[in-house]
C-alpha angles and dihedrals in degrees: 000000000000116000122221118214122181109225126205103280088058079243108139117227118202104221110202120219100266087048105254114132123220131203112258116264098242084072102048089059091046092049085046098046089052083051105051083037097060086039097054096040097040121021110027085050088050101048086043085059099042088057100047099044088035101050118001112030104098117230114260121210118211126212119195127187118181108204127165129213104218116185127206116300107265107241109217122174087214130123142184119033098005086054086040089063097036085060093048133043101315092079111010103163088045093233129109107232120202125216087203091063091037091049086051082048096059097030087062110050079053091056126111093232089063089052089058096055090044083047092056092042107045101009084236096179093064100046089054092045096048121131094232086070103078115255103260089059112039127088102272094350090170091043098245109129116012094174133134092241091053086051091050088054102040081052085058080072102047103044125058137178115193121182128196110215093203106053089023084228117145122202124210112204120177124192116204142143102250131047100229085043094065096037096063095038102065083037085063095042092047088054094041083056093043084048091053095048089048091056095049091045084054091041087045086055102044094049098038085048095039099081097033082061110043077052088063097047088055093052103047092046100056085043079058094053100045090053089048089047082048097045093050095044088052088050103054094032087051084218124125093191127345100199087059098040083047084054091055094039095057091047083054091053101040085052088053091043089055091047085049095055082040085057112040096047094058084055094058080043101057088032086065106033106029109017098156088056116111097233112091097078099058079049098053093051096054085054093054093045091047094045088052088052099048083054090047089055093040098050085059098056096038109011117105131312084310099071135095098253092057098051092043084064085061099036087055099050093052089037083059092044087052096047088047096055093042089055087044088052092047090051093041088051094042087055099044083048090051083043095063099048091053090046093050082046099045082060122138128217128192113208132201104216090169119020114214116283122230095224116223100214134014119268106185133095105049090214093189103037079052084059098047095044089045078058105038090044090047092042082059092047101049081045093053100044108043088054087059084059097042086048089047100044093056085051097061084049 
């Protein structure tokens, strides 16, 4: 039968029959759970990694383009300090940029409208889901979701715009399996981009010229109106312009006013100094015709809605309306004049600063670096949790 002593430490020691001690059992399991533990949290992890970045994990070539959206030159009045700092460094390329036209921008190369025309054109979707990519990178790579959306998601991965708020600088960067792959691809998103700054600086100038012009229609077309209203008044009233035919009919008047007093004081002459001379009738008579046609010339400038000064009150009216739409027509000129020019200087430009690359050689994964993080990470882990069972197991005791 086996004895049990208790030794110093109060620890017991089971002696087998032939008197060799053995370690107690509790600590066999313990010695064995930090085994398996370091094996599954470190090395298996580790091998597992060796083996897919050694062996399976296919190379990834990465294409990268670096294009700005620069928006019109801000015209200030200023001086001094403010042009001071729009000659430095404040404002270095001497155009205002706007966040709001490079987030469209971006927004847009991400989109998924910009996918599908990837997706005509290169038939993206079938170069990222073929079988020759291993099966944890590719797009469904275990067959589960084949679907449009899923692409749209798994492309969320593979393209990147990253923009850089300081030098307003963008970078395109495009991750695919093949070098000429990546290459067109970011061709094709840089001209989908050009192609979308191009339509809102189209949209920016139709809708900043409509107005102006619709201004200008109106305007024309009531100018067009007020001559024609002139020109028809003119017409039945067989007038050109009454204030100017008045002018001449009062000079005409005022000439035969001075021939009547002419006239008639030759009469009183030869009444009181020869009154026996023959003369005074046909005086008399040219009195009588030239007082008839005094009141003939005034009845036409004064006489009834006939006369001059009547039609000169509606003349003038419809000389006014048609001063007043050729001056609307001139202003409306002058602003869609004014219109084109803002909208040709509100113009936006996208600029390639650096065109796609075509990389020599694949660059992801870091195969390496993938080994060293599986075995740092796992290192933490069997750390971490061999300290929870240390920590429970002096618990229980």
């Amino acid at each position: 039968m086996s004895q049990i002593l208790e030794n110093p430490s109060s620890e017991a020691i089971v002696e087998s029959p032939i008197g060799i001690s053995t370690k107690p059992k509790n600590k066999i399991i313990a010695t064995m759970q930090k085994r398996w533990l370091l094996f599954a949290t470190v090395l298996f992890p580790t091998c597992i990694s060796i083996v897919y970045f050694g062996l399976i994990a296919s190379d990834v070539y990465v294409s990268e383009s670096i294009f700005v959206v620069r928006g019109p030159r801000k015209q200030s009045g200023s001086s001094g300090l403010s042009s001071l700092l729009q000659g430095g460094g404040a404002s270095s390329s001497g155009f205002s940029r706007s966040l709001e036209d490079v987030d469209a921008v971006k927004n847009y190369i991400l989109s998924r409208d910009a996918l599908e025309v990837l997706n005509q054109e290169l038939e993206v979707k079938k170069s990222y889901e073929s079988s020759k990519i291993d099966v944890f990178s590719r797009f469904n790579g275990f067959g589960i979701d084949n679907s449009f959306e899923e692409f749209f998601q798994y492309s969320k991965s593979v393209i990147t715009v990253i923009a850089d708020p300081l030098s307003s600088c963008s970078s395109l960067v495009v991750n695919a399996f093949s070098a000429q792959e990546s290459q067109k691809i970011n061709a094709l998103l840089l001209k989908l981009a050009e192609d979308l700054v191009n339509k809102i600086n189209e949209r920016s100038r139709n809708d900043l010229i409509k107005f102006a012009q619709k201004e200008v229609d109106q305007a024309s077309v009531a100018a067009k109106a007020a001559s024609l209203a002139l020109s028809d008044f003119r017409n039945n009233q067989t007038v050109v312009d009454p204030e100017k035919q008045t002018e001449i009919h009062f000079n005409k008047i005022s000439s035969l006013e001075d021939r009547l007093i002419g006239a008639k004081s030759q009469l009183s002459q030869l009444e009181r100094f020869a009154p026996n001379s023959p003369h005074p009738p046909a005086l008399k008579l040219r009195i009588e015709l030239l007082e008839k046609e005094i009141a003939e010339e005034t009845a036409l400038v004064t006489g009834g809605k006939d006369s001059l000064a009547s039609k000169a009150v509606e003349y003038k009216r419809l000389q006014l309306e048609q001063e007043f739409s050729d001056r609307q027509l001139a202003g409306a000129l002058s602003a869609l004049e004014s219109a084109r020019n803002e909208a040709q200087r509100q113009t936006l430009y996208l600029e390639t600063i650096a065109k796609p690359n075509l990389p020599d050689e694949a660059i992801l994964p870091r195969r390496f670096r993938g080994v060293i993080t599986t075995l740092v990470l796992g290192m933490a882990a069997w750390g971490i949790l061999t300290l929870i069972l240390a920590g429970v197991k002096d618990h229980q005791h």
